[in-house]
N, C-alpha and C positions, 0 to 999 in steps of 0.2 A: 261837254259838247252842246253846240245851240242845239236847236229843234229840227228833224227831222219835217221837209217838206212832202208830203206826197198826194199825189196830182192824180186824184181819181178816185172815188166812192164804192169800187165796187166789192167783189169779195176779195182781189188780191189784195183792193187798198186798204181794205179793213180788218182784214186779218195781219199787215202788216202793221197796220195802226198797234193792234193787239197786242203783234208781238214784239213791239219797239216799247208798249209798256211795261209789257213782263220784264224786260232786262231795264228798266229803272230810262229807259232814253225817251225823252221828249219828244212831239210829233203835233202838226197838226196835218188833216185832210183835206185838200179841196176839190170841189167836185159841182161838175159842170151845169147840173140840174136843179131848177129854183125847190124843184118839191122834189118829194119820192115819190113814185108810183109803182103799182106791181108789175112787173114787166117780166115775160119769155113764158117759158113752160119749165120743164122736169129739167134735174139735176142731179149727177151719182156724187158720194163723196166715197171715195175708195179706201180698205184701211189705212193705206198710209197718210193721208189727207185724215182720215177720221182720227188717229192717232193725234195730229197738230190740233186738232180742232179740243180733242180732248183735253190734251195740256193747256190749255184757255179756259178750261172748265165750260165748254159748251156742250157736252155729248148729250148728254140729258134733256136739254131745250130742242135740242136737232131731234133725237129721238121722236120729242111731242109731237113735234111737225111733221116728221116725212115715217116713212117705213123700212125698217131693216130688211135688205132684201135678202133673199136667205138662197137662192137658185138661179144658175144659168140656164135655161133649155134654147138651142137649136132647131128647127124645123126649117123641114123644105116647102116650096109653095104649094105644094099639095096635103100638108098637116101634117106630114109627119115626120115621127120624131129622129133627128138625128144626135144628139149627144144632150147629156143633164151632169152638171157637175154642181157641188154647192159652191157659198159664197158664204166673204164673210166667215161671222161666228159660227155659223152652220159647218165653215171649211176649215174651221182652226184657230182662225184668228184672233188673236185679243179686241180688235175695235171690229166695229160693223162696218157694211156697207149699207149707209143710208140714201134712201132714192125720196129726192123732196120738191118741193116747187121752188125755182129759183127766189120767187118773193121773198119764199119764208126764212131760204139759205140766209138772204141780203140782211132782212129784217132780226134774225137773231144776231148779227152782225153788228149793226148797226146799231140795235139797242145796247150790246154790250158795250162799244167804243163810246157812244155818250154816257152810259149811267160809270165807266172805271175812269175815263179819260174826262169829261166835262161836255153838257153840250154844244160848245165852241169849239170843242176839237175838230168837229166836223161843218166846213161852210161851204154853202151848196150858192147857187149862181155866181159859179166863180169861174170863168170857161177862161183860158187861160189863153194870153199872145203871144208871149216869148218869154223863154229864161237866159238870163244872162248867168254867169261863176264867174269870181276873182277869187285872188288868193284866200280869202275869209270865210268865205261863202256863197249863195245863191241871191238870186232875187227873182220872184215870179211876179212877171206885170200881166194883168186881166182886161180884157176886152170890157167895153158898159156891158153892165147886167139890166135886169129887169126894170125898167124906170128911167133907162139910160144912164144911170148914174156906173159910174167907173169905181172898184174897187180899188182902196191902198193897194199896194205892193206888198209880198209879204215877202221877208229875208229869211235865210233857215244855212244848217251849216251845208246841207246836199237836199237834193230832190230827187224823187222816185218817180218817175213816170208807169202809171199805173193805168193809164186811162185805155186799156181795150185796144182796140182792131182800128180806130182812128186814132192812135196816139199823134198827140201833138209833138211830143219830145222824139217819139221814133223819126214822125218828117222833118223833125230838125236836124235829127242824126245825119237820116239821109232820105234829101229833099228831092235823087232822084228814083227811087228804090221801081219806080213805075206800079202796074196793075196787081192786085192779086190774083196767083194762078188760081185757073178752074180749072176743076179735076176731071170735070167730061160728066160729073153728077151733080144732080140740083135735090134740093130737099125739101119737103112740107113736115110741120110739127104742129101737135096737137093737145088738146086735153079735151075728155071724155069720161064723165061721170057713166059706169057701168059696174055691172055685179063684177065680182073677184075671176082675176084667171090665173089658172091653174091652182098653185099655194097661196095663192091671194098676195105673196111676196116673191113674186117671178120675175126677173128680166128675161124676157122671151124675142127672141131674133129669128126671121121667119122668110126662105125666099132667099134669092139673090140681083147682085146688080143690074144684070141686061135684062132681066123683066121686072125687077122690084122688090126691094129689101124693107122687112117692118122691124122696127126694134121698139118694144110694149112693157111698160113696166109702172106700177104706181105708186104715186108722189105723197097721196093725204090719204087717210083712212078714215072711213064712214062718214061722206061728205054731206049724205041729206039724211042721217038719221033712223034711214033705212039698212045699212050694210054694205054702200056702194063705197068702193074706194073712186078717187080722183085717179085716171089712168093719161098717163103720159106716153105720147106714139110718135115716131120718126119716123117717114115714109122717104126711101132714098133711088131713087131709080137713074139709068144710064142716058144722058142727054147731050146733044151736038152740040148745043149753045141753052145757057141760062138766059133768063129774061127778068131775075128782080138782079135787084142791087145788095148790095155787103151790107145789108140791114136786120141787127136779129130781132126787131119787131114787125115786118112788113108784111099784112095781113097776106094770107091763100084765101085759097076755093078748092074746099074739099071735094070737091067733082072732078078737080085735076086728076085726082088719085084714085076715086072709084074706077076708072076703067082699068086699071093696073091687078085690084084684087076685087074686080066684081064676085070672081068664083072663091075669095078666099072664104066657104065657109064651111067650117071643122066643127067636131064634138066638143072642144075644147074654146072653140069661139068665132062669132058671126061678126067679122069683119067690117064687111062695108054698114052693120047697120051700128057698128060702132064707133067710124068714122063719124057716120052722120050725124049722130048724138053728142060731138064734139063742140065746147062752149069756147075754144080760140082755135084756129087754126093760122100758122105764120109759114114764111116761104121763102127760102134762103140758099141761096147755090152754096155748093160745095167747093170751098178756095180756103189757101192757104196764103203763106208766104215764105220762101224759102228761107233758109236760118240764117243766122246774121252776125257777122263774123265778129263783132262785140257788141257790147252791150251799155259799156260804162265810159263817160270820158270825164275826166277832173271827178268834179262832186255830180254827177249827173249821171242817172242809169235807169235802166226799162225793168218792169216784169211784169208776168201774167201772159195777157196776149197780146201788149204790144209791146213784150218784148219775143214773143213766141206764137204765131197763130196759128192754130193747126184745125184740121178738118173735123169734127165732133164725131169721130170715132173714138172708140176702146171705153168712153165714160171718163174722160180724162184730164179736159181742159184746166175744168175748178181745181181737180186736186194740183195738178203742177201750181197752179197760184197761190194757193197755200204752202209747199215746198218752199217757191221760191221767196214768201213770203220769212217763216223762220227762219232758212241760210242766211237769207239779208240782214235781220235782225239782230244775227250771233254774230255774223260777221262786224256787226257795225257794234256790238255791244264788246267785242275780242280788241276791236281797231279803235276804241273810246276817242283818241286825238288827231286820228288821219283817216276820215270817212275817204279817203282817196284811195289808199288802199281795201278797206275794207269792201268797197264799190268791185275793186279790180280779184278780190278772193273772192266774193262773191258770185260773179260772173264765171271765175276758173273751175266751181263747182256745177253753177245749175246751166249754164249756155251747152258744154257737151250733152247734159242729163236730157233739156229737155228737146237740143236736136236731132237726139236720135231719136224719142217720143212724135214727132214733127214728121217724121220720115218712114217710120215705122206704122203709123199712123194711114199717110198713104199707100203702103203696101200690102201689111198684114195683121192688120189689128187681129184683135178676133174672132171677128165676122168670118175670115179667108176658110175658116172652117167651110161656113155656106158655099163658096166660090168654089173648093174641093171635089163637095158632092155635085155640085150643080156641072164640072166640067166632066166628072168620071161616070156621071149618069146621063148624059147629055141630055138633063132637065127632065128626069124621065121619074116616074115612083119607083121605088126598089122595093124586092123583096125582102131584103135582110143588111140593114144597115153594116155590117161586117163584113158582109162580101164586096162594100163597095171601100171603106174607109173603118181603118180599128181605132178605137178607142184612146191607143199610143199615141199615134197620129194627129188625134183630135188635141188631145192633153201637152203634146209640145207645142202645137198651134198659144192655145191661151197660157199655158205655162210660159214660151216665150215671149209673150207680149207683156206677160208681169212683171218679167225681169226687166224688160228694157222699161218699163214705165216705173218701178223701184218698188213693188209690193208686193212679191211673193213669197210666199208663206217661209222660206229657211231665211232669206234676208231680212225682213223685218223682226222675228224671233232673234237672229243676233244680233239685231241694231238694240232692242230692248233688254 
């Protein structure tokens, strides 16, 4: 088989790089930006993602970087506590749940695919203008790069469109697909160097939509030396109209969000003074794109998030790009003389898996736990978490959102 093309740097592209080299198949990357830079905030890898990452031999580098999160906890916006389940190794699992800064995600990545693959596998100012397929293969022609000068053409047997929430290959798919839906919620994200909360390894979700949801969890441990972890914060509240654009660098002002949780401060943590001690804050409406009825045509196919974009609930997006990253791979390593088909099994597995993720996503991630109490208490404090919501309840909540996302604890133990 020639060489697998694929159009995009990021962690789908580079995990697929990975995993085109494990099964012996050629590849190279191209990706649209002259350098690298560290870019976003926090990022969960869930076990079943942390599972793919492991068979690459990177668990142990992800480890160094980010923290195995070991706890869900729930609160309402007035501190207190509604439901605690563990996570991870803590809950059973064979792999962890690691919570890291997306840089670091990138950068173990990335080192890996140039030091197995060569550092030519991956070429950056390569922004890409159209792909053509003939019976043989691909050809991807590139816009001038840096200098103006115009990159060769590069030929490969199929191409992967990898590149994100602006894929070029998805608007070629379909040139009229229109606007991404808002969901009616806008979002600020952050990072905040602070002492440990709760288990020092908590994802903690706190509050709901119509006054304001935080989801808190940290990404790097002991950043100054001191004992502070790097904490990673989602602020998601109910809005009539967004005002940024589909940009997930596009700096906030964390003063937006102070008036939301002025009063959020508990024994377990002082909120606004921990916003404000935040060294990024970015600003991103809540949109998707509705699922999309293929994926692949000839030698040409999508994954990640542009094949898939979904609203940054449940902790989920990076793992589905890793899923869909190994399917592709097997598939294309199964179909060694007809990337045609293997494009079109490909699809037949991960296009259902991840639009129901996509859908599920906006209705009941795990958060709807919050949404429960907040409607059967009419936002009010309770006396006894029981009398309002049991524990049952709470557990088919997040037990059903693992099955539909493909990582709950009897599924992955039989996959294994």
């Amino acid at each position: 088989m020639e060489g697998i093309l694929v159009i995009g740097g990021g962690i789908g592209g580079l995990t697929l790089a990975l995993c085109l080299h494990r099964n012996g198949i050629p590849c190279r990357v191209v990706e649209a930006v002259a350098e690298v830079r560290p870019l976003g905030v926090g990022v969960n890898i869930l076990p079943h993602a942390a599972a793919e990452l492991a068979r690459l031999g990177l668990q142990d580098e992800l480890l160094r970087h980010g923290v195995q999160t070991d706890e869900a906890n729930f609160f309402n916006r007035f501190g207190q506590l509604i439901h605690r389940e563990p996570l991870g190794r803590a809950a059973g699992y064979d792999h962890p749940q690691v919570s890291l800064h997306r840089a670091d995600l990138h950068g173990v990545l990335l080192a890996a695919v140039q030091e197995r693959l060569g550092e030519e596998a991956v070429l950056f100012d390569r922004r890409v203008a159209r792909v053509e397929q003939d019976e043989d293969g691909v050809t991807i022609h590139f816009t001038p790069g840096r200098g103006g000068v115009t990159p060769e053409p590069l030929r490969g047997s199929a191409a992967i469109g990898a590149d994100g929430i602006h894929s070029v290959l998805r608007r070629h798919f379909y040139p009229n697909e229109g606007e991404p839906k808002y969901t009616g919620y806008n979002m600020w994200r952050g990072v905040a160097r602070w002492t440990p909360i709760l288990t020092g390894a908590s994802m903690t979700r706190a509050g709901w939509l119509k006054t304001g949801k935080m989801v808190i969890y940290p990404i790097r441990q002991d950043v100054d030396g001191e004992g502070r972890p790097l904490i990673n914060w989602v602020f998601e509240v109910e809005t009539e109209k967004h005002r940024s654009r589909r940009d997930w660098s596009r700096p906030g002002d964390v003063e937006d969000v102070i008036p939301y949780v002025r009063d959020w401060v508990f024994d377990w943590l002082d909120l606004p003074s921990m916003l404000r001690a935040s060294d990024v804050v970015l600003e991103f409406p809540m949109v998707d794109q509705d699922p999309l009825p293929r994926w692949s045509f000839g030698r040409l196919t999508l994954l990640g998030d542009a094949a898939h974009p979904m609203v940054p609930r449940g902790s989920n997006g990076a793992g589905q790009s890793i899923l869909d990253a190994r399917c592709l791979a097997d598939k294309l390593a199964q179909h060694a003389d007809d990337p045609e088909t293997a494009l079109k099994a490909y699809e037949a597995i991960r296009l259902p898996a991840t639009t129901q993720v996509v859908l599920t996503n906006r209705k009941t991630p795990p958060d709807a736990i919050l949404g429960e109490v907040y409607a059967r208490t009419g936002d009010r404090p309770f006396a006894r978490i029981e009398d309002v919501m049991s524990r049952e309840e709470m557990l088919a909540i997040t037990g059903g959102y693992k099955r539909v996302a493909g990582y709950d604890l009897d599924t992955l133990k039989a996959r294994a």
